[in-house]
C-alpha positions as CSV (number, residue, x, y, z in Angstrom):
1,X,147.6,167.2,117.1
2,X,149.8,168.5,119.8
3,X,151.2,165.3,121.0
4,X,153.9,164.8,119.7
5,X,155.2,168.1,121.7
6,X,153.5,167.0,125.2
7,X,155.7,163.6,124.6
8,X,158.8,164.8,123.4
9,X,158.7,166.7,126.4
10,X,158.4,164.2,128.8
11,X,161.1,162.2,127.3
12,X,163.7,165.1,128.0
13,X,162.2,165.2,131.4
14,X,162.7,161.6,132.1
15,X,166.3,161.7,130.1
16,X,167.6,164.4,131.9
17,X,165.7,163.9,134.9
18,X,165.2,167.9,135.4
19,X,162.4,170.4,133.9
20,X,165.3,173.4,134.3
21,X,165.6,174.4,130.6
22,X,169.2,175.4,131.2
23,X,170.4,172.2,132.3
24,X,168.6,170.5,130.1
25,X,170.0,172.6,127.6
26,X,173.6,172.2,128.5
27,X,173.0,168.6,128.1
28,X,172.1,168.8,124.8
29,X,175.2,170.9,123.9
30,X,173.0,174.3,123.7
31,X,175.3,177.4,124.2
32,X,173.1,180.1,126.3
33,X,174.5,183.3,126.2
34,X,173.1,187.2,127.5
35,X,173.5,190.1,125.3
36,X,172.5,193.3,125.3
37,X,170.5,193.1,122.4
38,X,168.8,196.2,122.6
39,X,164.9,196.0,121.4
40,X,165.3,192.2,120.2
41,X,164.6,190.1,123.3
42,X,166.0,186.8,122.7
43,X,166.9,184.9,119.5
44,X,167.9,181.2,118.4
45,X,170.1,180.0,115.6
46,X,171.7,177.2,114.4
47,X,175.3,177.5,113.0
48,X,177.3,174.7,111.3
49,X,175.8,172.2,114.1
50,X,176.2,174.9,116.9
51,X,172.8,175.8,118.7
52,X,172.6,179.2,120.3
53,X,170.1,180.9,122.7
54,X,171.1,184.3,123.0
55,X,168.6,186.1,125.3
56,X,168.8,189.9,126.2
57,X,170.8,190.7,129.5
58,X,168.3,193.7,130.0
59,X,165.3,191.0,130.8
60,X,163.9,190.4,134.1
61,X,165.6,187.2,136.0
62,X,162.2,185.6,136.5
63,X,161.4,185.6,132.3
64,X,165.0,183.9,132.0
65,X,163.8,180.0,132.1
66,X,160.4,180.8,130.6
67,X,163.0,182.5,127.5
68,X,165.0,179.8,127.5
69,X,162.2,176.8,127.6
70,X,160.7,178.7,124.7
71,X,163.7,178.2,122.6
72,X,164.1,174.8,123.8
73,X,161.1,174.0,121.8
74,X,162.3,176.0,118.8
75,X,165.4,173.8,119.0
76,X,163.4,170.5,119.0
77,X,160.4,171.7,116.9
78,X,162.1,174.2,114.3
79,X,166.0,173.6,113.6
80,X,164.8,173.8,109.7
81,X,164.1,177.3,110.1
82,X,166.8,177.8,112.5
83,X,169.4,176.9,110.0
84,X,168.5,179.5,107.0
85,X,167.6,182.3,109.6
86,X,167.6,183.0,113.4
87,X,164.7,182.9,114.9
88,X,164.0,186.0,116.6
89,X,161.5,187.9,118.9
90,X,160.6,191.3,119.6
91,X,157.5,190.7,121.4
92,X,156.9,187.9,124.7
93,X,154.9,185.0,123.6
94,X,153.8,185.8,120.2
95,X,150.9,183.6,119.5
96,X,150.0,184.0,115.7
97,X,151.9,181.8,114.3
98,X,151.9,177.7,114.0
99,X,155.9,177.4,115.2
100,X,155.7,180.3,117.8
101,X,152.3,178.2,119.1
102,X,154.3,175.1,119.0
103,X,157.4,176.8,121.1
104,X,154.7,178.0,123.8
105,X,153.1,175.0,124.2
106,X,156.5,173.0,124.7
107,X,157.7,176.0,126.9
108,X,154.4,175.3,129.3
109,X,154.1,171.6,129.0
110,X,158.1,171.6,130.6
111,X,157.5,174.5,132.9
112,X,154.0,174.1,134.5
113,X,153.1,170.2,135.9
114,X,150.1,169.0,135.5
115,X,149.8,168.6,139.3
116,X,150.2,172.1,140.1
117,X,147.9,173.6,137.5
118,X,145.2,171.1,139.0
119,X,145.4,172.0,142.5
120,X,145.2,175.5,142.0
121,X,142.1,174.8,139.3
122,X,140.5,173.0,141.9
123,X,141.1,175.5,144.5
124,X,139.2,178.0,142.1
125,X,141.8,180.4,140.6
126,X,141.3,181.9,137.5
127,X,144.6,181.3,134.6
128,X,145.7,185.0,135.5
129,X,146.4,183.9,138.8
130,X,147.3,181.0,138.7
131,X,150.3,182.2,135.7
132,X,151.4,184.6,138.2
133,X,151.6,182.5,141.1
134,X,153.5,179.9,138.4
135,X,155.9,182.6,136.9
136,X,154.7,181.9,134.0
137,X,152.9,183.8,130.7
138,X,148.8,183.9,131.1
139,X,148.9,182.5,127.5
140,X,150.9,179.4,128.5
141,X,148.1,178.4,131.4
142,X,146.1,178.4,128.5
143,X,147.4,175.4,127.0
């Protein structure tokens, strides 16, 4: 049901030979800008063929890519909804809905290789740690 995501993925990977959701989001003519946006974290839209990713200035460094690979998938998965009404979030990672789902899972498949969730399976960690030791969302180790 999913696959679609896992293999778009890879394609920008092997495209743009990178899993950095900023440069792979310059290539694709995303604009990503810092705001201070006060309780709204980050927020996509799509404007007369313009993407945006506007993420809060006021958010930890590390969160930054993990933001900005989230949107990525909102970009590829969601543009329909993009263009009647920005997508925003208020909360990190929301998981009840089918698109927000879709953007996590697209956000983890780029961020988090296969190979490194494997060794540290095998060496017995538990998702906590291993999304920690990542720099990633417990919720995306999930996937």
């Amino acid at each position: 049901m999913t696959n679609y995501i896992v293999r778009d993925v890879n394609k920008l990977i092997m495209k743009y030979k990178t899993r950095d959701p900023f440069e792979i989001a310059d290539d694709l003519n995303i604009t990503v800008e810092y705001h201070d946006l006060g309780n709204l974290k980050w927020f996509y839209f799509y404007q007369s063929r313009f993407r945006y990713i506007v993420i809060n200035e006021n958010i930890e460094d590390r969160l930054k890519p993990i933001i900005c690979a989230h949107e990525l998938g909102h970009n590829r998965l969601h543009q329909n909804f993009a263009k009647s009404k920005a997508l925003q979030e208020f909360s990190f990672f929301d998981m009840s809905s089918k698109p927000e789902k879709e953007a996590n899972l697209f956000m983890a498949e780029l961020l988090v290789t296969d190979d490194s969730m494997m060794e540290l399976i095998k060496l017995g960690y538990c998702y906590e740690f291993i999304a920690n030791k990542i720099g990633v969302p417990k919720a995306s180790c999930g996937f």
